[in-house]
Backbone as CSV, one residue per row, in Angstrom:
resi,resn,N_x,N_y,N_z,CA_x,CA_y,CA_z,C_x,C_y,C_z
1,UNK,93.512,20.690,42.632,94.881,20.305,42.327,95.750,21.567,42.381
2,UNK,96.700,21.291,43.387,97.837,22.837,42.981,99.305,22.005,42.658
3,UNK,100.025,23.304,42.022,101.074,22.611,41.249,102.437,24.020,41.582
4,UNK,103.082,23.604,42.133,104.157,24.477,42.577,105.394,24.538,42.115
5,UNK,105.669,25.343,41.620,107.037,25.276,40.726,108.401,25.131,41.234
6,UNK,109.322,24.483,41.173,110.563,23.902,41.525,111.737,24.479,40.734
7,UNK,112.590,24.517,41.122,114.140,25.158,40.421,114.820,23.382,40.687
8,UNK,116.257,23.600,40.325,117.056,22.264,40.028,117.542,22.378,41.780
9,UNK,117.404,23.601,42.869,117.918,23.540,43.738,117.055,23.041,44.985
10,UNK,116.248,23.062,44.331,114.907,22.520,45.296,114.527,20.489,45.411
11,UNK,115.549,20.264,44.450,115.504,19.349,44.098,116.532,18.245,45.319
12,UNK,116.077,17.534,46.366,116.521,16.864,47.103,117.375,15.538,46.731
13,UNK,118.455,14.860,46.945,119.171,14.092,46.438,118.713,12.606,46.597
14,UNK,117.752,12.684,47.838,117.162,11.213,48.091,115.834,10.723,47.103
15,UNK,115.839,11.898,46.161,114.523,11.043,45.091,114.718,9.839,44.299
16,UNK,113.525,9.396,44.260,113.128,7.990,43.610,113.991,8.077,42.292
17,UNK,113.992,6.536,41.272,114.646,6.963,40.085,113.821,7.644,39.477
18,UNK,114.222,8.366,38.567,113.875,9.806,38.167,113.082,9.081,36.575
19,UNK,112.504,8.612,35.605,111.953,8.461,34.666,113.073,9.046,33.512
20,UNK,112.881,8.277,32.243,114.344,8.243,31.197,113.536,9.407,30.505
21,UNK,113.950,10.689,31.046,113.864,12.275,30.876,115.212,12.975,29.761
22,UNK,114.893,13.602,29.209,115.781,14.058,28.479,116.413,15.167,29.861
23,UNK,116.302,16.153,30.747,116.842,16.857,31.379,117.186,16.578,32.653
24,UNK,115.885,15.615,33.135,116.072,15.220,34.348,115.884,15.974,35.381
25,UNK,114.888,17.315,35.094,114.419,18.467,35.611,112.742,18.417,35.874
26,UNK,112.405,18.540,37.410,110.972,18.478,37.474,110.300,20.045,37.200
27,UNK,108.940,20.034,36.630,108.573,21.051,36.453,107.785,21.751,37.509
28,UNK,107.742,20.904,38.404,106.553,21.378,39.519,106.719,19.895,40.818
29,UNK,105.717,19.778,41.976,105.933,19.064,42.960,104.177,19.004,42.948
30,UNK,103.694,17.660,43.269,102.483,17.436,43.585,102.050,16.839,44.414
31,UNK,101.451,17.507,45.736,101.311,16.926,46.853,102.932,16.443,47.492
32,UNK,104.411,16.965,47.141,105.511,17.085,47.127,106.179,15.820,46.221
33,UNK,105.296,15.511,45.780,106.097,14.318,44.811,106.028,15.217,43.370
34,UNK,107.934,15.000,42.853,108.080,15.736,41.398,107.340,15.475,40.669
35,UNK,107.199,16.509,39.793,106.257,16.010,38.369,107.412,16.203,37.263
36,UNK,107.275,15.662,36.425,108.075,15.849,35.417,107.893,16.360,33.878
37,UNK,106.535,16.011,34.021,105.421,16.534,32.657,103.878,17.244,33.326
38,UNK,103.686,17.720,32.768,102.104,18.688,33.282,100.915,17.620,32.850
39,UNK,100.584,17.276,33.508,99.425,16.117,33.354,98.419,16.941,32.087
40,UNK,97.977,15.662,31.429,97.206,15.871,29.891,96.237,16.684,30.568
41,UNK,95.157,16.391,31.935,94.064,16.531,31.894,93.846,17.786,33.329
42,UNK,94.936,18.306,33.087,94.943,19.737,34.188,94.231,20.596,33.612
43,UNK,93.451,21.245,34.405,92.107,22.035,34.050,92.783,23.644,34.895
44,UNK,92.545,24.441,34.160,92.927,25.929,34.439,91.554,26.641,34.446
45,UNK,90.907,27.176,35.735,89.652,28.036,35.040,89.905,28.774,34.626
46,UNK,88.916,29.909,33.772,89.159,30.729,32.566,89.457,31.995,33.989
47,UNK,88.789,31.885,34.757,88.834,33.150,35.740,90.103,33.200,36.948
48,UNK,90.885,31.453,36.512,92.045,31.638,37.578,92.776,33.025,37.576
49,UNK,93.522,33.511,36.402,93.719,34.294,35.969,93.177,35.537,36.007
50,UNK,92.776,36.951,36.681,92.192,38.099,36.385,92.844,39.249,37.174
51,UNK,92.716,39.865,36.117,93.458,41.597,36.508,92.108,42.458,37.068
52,UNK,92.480,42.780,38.572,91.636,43.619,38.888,92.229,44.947,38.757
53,UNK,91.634,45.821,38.173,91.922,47.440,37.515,91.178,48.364,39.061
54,UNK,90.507,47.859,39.438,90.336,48.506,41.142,91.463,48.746,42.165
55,UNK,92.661,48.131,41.880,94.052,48.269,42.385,94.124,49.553,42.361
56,UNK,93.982,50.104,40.996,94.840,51.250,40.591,93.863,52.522,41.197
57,UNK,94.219,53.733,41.001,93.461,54.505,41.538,92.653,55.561,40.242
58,UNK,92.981,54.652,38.982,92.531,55.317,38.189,93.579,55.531,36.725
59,UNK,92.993,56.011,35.395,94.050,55.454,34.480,95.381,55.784,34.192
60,UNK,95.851,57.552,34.743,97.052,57.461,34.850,97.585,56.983,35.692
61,UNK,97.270,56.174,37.166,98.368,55.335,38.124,98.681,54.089,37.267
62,UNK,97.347,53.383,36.396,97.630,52.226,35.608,99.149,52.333,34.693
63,UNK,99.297,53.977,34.162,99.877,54.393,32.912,101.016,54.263,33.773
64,UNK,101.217,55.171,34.867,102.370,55.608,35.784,102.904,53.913,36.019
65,UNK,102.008,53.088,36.669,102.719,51.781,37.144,103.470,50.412,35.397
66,UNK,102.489,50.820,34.556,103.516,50.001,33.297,104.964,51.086,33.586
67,UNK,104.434,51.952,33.286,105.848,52.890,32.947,107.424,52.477,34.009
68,UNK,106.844,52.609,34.959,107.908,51.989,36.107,108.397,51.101,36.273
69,UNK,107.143,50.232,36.086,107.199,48.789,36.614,108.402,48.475,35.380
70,UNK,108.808,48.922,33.929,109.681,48.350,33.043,111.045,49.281,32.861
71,UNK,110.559,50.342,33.580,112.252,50.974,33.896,112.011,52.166,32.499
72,UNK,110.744,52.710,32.007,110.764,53.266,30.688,110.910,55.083,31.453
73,UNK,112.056,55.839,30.629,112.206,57.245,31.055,110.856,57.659,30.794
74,UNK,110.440,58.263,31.666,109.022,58.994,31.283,109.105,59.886,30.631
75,UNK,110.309,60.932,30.256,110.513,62.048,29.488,110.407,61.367,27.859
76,UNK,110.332,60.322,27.801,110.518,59.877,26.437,109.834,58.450,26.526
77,UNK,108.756,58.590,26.518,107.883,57.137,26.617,107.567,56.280,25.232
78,UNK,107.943,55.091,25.071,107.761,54.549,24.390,106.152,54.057,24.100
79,UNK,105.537,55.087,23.373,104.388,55.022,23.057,103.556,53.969,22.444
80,UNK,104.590,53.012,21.405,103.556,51.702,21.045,103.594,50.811,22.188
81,UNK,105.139,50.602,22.810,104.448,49.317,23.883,104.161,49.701,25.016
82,UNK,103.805,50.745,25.525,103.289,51.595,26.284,101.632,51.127,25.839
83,UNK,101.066,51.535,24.947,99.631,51.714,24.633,99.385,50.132,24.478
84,UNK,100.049,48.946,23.699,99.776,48.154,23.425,99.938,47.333,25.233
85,UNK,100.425,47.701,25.933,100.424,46.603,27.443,99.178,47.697,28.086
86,UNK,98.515,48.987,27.857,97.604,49.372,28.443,96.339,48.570,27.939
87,UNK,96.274,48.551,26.466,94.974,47.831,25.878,94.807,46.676,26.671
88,UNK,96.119,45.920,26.510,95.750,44.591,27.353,95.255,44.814,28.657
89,UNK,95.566,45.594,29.587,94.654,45.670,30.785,93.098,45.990,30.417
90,UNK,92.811,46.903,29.728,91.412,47.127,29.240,90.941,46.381,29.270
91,UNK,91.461,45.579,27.921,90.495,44.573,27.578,90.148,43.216,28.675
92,UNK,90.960,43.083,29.547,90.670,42.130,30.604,88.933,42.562,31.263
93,UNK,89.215,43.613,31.272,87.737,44.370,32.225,86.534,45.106,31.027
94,UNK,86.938,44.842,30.175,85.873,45.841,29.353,84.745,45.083,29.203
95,UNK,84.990,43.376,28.668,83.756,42.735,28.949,82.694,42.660,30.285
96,UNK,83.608,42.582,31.732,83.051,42.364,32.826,82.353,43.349,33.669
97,UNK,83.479,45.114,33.195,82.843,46.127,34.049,82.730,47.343,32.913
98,UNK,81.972,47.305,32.398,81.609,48.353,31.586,81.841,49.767,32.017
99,UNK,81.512,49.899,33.064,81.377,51.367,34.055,82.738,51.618,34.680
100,UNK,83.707,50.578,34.821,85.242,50.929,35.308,85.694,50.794,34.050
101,UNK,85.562,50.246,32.994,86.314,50.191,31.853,86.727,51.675,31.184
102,UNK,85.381,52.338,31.134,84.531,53.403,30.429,85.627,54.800,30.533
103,UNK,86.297,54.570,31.938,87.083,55.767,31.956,89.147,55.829,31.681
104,UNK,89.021,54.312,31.523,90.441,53.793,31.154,89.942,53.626,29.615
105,UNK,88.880,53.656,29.435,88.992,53.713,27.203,89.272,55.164,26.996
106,UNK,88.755,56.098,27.806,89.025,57.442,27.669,91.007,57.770,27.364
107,UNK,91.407,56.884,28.227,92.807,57.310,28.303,93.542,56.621,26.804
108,UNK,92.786,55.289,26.739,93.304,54.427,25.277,93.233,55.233,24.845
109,UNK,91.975,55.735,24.346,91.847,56.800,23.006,92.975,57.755,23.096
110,UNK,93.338,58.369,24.067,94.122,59.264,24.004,95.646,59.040,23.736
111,UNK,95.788,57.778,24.431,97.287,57.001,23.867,97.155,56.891,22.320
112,UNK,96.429,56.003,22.016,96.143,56.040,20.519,96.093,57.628,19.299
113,UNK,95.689,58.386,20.068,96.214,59.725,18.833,97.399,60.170,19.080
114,UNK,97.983,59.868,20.256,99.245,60.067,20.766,100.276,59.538,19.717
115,UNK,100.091,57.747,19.912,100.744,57.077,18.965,100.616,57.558,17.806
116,UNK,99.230,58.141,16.848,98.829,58.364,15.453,99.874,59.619,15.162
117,UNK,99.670,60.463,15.832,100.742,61.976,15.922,101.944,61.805,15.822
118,UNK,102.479,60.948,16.236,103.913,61.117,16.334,104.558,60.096,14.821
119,UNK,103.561,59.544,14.885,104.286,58.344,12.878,103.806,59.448,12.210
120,UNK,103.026,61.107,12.050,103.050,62.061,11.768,104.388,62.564,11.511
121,UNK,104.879,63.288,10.126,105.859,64.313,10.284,105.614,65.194,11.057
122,UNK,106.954,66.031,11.676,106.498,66.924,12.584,106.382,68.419,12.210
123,UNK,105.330,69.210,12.269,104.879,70.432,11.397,105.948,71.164,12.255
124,UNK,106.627,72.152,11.735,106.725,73.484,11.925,106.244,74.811,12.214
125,UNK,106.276,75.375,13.231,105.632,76.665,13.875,105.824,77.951,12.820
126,UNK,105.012,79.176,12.602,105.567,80.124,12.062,107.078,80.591,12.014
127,UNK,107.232,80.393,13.628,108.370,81.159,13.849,109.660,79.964,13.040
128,UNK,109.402,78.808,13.068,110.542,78.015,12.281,110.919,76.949,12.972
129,UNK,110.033,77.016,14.591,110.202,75.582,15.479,110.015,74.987,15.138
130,UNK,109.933,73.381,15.301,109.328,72.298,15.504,107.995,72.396,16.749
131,UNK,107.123,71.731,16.739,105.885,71.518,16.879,106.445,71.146,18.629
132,UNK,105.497,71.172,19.476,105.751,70.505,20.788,105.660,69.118,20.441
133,UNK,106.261,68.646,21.587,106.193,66.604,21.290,104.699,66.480,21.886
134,UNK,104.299,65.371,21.168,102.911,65.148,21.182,102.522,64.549,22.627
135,UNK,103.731,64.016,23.279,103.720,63.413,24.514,103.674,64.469,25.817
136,UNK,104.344,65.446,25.321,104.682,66.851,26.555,102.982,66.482,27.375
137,UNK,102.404,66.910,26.759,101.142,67.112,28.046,100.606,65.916,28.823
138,UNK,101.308,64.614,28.374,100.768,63.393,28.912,101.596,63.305,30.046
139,UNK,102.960,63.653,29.756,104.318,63.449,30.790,103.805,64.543,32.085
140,UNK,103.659,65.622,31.165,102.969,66.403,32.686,102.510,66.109,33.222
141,UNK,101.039,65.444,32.958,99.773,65.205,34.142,100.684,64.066,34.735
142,UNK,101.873,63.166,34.093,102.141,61.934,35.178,103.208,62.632,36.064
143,UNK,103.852,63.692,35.517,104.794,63.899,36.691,104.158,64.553,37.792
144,UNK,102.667,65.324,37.357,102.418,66.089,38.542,101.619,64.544,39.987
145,UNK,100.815,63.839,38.787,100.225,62.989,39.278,101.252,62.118,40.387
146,UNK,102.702,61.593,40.129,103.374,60.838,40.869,104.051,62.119,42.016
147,UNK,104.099,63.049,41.985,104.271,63.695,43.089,102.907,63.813,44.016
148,UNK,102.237,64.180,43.542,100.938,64.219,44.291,101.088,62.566,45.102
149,UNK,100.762,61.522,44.343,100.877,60.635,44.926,102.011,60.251,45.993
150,UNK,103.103,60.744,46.171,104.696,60.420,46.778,104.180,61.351,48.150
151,UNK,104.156,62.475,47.904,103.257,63.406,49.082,102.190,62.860,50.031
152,UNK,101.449,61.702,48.918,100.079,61.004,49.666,100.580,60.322,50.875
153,UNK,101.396,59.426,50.069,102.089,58.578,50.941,103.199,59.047,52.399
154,UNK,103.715,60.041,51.775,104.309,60.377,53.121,103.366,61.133,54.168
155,UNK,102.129,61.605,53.585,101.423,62.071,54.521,100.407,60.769,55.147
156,UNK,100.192,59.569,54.825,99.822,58.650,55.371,100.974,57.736,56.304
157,UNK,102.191,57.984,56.317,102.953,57.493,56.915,103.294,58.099,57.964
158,UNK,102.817,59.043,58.023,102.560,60.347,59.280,102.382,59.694,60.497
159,UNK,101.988,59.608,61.771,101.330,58.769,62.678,100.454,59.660,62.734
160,UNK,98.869,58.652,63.295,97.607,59.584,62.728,96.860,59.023,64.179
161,UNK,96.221,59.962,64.684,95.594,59.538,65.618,94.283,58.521,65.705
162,UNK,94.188,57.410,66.455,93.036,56.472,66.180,93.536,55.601,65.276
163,UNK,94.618,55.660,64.809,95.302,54.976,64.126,96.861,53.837,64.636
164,UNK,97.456,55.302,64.670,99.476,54.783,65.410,99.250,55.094,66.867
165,UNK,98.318,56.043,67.367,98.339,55.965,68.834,96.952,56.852,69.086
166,UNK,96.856,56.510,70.408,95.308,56.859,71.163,95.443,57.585,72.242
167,UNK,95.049,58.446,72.881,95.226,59.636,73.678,94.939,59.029,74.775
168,UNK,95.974,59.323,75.700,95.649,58.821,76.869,94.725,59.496,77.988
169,UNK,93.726,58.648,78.634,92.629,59.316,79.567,92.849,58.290,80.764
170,UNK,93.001,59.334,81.941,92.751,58.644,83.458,91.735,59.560,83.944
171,UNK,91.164,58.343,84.782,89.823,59.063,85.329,90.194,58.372,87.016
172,UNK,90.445,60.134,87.462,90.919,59.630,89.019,89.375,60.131,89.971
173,UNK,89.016,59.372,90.594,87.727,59.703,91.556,88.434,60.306,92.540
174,UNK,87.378,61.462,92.932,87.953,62.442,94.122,86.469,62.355,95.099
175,UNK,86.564,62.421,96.151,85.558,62.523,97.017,84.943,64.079,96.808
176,UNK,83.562,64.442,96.555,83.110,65.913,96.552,82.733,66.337,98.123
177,UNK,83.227,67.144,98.470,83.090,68.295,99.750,82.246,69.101,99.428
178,UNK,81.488,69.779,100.417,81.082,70.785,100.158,81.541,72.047,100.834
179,UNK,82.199,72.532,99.903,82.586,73.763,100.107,82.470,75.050,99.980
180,UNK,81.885,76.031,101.309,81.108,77.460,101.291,81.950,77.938,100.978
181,UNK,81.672,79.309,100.774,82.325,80.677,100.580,83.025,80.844,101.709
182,UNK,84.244,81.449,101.580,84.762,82.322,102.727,84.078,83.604,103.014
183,UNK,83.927,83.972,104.614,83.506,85.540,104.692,84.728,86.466,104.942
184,UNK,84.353,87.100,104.263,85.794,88.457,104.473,85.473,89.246,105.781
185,UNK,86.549,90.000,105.682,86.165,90.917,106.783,85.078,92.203,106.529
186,UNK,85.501,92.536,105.039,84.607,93.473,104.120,82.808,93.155,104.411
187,UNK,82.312,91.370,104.640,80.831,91.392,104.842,80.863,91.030,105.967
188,UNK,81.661,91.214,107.184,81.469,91.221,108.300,81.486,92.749,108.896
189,UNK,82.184,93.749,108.317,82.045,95.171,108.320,80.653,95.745,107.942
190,UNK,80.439,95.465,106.531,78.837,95.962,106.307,77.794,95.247,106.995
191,UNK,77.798,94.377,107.539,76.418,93.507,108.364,76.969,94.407,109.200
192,UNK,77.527,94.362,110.328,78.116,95.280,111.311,77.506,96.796,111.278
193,UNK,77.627,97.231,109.924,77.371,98.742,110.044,75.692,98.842,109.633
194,UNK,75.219,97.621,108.950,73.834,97.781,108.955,72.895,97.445,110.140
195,UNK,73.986,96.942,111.468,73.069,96.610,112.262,72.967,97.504,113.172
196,UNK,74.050,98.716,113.298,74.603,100.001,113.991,73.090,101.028,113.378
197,UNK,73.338,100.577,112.324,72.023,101.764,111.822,70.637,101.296,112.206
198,UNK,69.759,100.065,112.123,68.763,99.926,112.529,68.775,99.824,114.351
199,UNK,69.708,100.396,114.571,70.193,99.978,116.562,69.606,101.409,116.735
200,UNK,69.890,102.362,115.766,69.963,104.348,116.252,68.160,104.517,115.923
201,UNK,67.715,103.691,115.251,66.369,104.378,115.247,65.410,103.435,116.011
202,UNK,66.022,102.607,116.710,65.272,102.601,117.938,65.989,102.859,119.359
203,UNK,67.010,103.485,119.412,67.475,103.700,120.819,67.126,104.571,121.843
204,UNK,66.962,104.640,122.925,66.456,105.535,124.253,67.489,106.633,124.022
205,UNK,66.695,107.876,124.781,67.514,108.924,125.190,67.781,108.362,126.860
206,UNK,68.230,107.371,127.436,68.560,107.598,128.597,69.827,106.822,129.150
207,UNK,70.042,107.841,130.188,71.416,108.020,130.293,71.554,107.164,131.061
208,UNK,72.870,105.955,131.502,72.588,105.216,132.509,74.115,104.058,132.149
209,UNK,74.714,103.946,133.262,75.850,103.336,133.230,75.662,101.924,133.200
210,UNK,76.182,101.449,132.607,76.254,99.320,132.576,77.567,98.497,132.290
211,UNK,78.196,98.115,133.385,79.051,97.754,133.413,78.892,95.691,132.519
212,UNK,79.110,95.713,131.577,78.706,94.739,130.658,80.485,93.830,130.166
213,UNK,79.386,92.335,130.793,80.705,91.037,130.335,80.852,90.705,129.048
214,UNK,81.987,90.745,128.941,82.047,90.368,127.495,81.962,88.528,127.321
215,UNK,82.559,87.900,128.648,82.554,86.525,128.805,80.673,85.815,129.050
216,UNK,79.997,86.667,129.895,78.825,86.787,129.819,78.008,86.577,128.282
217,UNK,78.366,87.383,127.535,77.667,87.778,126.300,78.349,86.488,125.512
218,UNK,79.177,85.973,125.537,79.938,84.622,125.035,78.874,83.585,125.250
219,UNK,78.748,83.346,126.886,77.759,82.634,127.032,76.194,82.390,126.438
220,UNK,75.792,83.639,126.350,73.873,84.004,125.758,74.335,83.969,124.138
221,UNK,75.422,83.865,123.747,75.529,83.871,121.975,75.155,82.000,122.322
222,UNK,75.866,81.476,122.955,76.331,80.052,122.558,74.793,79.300,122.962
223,UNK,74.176,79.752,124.164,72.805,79.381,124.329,71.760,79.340,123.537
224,UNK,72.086,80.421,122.814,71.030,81.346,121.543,71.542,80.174,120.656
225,UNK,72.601,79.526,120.246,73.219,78.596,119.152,72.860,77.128,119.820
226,UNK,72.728,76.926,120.839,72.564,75.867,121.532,71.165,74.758,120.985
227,UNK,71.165,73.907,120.092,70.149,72.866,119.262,69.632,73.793,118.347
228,UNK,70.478,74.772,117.641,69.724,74.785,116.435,71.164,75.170,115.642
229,UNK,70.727,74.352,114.098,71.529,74.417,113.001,72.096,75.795,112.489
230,UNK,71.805,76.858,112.072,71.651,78.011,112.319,71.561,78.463,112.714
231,UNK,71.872,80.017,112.733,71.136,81.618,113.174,71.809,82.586,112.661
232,UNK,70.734,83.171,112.437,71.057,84.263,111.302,72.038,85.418,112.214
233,UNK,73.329,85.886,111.157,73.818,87.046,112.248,73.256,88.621,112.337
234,UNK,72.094,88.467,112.329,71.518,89.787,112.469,70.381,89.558,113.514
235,UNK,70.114,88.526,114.276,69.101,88.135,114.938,69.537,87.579,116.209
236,UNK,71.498,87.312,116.353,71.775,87.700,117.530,72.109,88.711,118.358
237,UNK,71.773,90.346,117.574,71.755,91.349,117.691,70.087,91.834,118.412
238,UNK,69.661,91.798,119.812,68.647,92.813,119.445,69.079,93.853,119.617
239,UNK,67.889,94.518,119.091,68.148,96.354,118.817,67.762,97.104,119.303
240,UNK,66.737,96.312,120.681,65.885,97.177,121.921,67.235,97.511,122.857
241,UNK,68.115,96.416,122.671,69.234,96.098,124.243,70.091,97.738,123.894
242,UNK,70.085,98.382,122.974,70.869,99.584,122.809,72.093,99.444,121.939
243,UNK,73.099,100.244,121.737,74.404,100.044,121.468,75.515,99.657,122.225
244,UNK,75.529,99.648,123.459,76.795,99.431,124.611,76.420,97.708,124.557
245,UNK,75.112,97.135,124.120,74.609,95.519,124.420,75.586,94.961,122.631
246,UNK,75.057,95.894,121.879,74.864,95.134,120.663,77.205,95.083,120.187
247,UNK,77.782,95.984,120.825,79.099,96.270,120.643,79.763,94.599,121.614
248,UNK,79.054,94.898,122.877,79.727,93.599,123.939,78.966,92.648,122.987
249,UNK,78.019,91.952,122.485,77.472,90.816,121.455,78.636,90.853,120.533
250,UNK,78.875,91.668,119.402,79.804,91.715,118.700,81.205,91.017,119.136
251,UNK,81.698,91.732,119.858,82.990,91.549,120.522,82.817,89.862,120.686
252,UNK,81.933,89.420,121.974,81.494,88.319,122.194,82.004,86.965,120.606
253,UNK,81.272,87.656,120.180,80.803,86.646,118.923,82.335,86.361,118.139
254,UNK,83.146,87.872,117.932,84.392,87.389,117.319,85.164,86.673,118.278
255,UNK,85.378,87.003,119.784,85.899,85.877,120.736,85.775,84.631,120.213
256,UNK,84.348,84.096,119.816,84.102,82.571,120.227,84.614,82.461,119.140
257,UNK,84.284,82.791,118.043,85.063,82.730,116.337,86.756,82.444,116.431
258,UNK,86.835,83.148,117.085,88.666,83.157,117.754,89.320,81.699,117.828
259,UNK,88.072,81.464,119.349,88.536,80.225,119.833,87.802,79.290,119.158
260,UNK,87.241,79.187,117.666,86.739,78.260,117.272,85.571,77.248,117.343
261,UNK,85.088,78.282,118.367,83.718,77.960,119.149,82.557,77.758,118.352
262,UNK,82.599,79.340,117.180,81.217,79.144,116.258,81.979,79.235,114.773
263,UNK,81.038,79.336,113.906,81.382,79.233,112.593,80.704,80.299,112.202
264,UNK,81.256,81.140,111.094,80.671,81.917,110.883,80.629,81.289,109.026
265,UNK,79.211,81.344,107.853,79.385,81.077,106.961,78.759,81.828,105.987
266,UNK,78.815,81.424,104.466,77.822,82.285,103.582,77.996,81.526,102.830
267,UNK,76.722,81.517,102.430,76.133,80.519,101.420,77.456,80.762,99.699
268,UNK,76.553,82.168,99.506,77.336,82.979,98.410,77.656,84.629,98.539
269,UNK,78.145,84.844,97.526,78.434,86.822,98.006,77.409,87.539,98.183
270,UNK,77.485,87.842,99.035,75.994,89.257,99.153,74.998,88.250,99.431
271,UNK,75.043,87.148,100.050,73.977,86.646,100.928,74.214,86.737,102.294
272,UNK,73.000,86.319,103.046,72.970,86.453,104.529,73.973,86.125,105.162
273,UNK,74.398,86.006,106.644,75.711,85.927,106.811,74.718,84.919,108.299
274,UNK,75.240,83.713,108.483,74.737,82.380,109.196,75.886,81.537,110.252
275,UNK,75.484,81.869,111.528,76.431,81.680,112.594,75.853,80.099,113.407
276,UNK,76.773,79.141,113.607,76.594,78.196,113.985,77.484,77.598,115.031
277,UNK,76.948,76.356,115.984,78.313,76.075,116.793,79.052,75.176,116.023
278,UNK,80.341,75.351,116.083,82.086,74.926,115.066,81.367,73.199,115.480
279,UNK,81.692,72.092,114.496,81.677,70.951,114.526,83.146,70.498,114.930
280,UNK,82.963,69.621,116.100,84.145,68.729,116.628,83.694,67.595,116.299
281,UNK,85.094,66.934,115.603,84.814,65.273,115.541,84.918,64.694,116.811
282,UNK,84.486,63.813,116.644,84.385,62.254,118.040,86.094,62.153,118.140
């Protein structure tokens, strides 16, 4: 059974005759038909009713939220109905949760000598003061406590990542190449000069003129490259043919490089240096 409460404005003009009522005011609507009296045999469970104290974050937010919730200056707290609307929350939970109760009786007690202190006259200090108010140190922990808390909140109102927004990720696919090293001119100089040196300790003393093609030597590089994947550039050098052979090879070889004929590559720095014929597409 639910029973919903009605004002005089809620009250529609096309209702039935109304029963010889002293006000003529329904107290509630049932199933939308007025009621006018609360039926004898309406049953309330004992547990409709319950204050959960897990709301709070503990017993001064309980203390902090009476205090507010009734408009009471906190510099000057009205200590009996202050303590007397805290008991009542207690006691809602003290039977049911012993272990959440346990640390909001801590705070009763402390309201309670609070209250006892102050129906106390108030002693006098040596010097001729009056005593601090018995409340000063309670007001503190709530003023520090409701800033702390006001701070909480604006730092949860923050936008928080995984939360107000999510980082954006694109994942663009790229085709992988494989891509060698460039050769400089620097390891085309030292292969060059290491092949000048193993050329002198085997060369002839003899003297003898050779009129040598450089278009020729183009040709026997590209033959030498002709069905195979490789060749090493120190092995289209021989070193019997002399120096006037191994200079026209050279020459030769940067020609075809020129015209795009061979490739010259390296794996990595300071590795071998690997001459091939240039790939043309179809």
């Amino acid at each position: 059974m639910s029973i919903s409460p009605v004002s005089e404005d809620d009250a529609t003009p096309d209702l039935p005759v109304m029963p010889d009522m002293v006000d003529h005011v329904a107290v509630a609507r049932l199933y939308g038909e007025p009621l006018f009296q609360l039926p004898q045999d309406l049953y309330i469970p004992p547990d409709a009713l319950e204050i959960f104290l897990e709301a709070f974050e503990g017993p001064l937010d309980l203390l902090l939220y009476l205090i507010r919730k009734q408009n009471f200056n906190i510099l000057d707290i009205p200590m009996a109905a202050v303590t007397r609307q805290y008991l009542a929350y207690v006691d809602e939970i003290r039977n049911r949760n012993l272990e959440l109760a346990a640390e909001y009786l801590l705070m009763a007690a402390m309201l309670i000598e609070i209250k006892s202190r102050m129906l106390l006259p108030p002693k006098k200090t040596a010097e001729g003061d009056e005593a601090e108010d018995p409340r000063a140190e309670l007001v503190r922990r709530l003023l520090e406590y409701e800033q702390i808390k006001l701070a909480a909140a604006q730092l949860g109102n923050l936008p928080q990542y995984g939360r107000d927004f999510l980082k954006a990720q694109v994942f663009i696919e790229q085709s992988l190449t494989m891509r060698l090293p460039e050769v400089h001119i620097v390891d085309l100089q030292q292969a060059w000069a290491d092949i000048l040196k193993r050329a002198k300790l085997v060369q002839h003393h003899k003297i003898t003129r050779e009129e040598l093609s450089v278009r020729e030597h183009m040709s026997i590089v590209l033959k030498q490259l002709q069905g195979r994947q490789f060749v090493e550039f120190e092995h289209l050098f021989p070193a019997e043919q002399g120096v006037p052979v191994l200079v026209v090879t050279f020459i030769a070889l940067l020609e075809l490089a020129k015209e795009n004929l061979v490739d010259i590559t390296q794996a990595e720095a300071f590795a071998p240096i690997y001459v091939r014929l240039a790939y043309s597409p179809v």
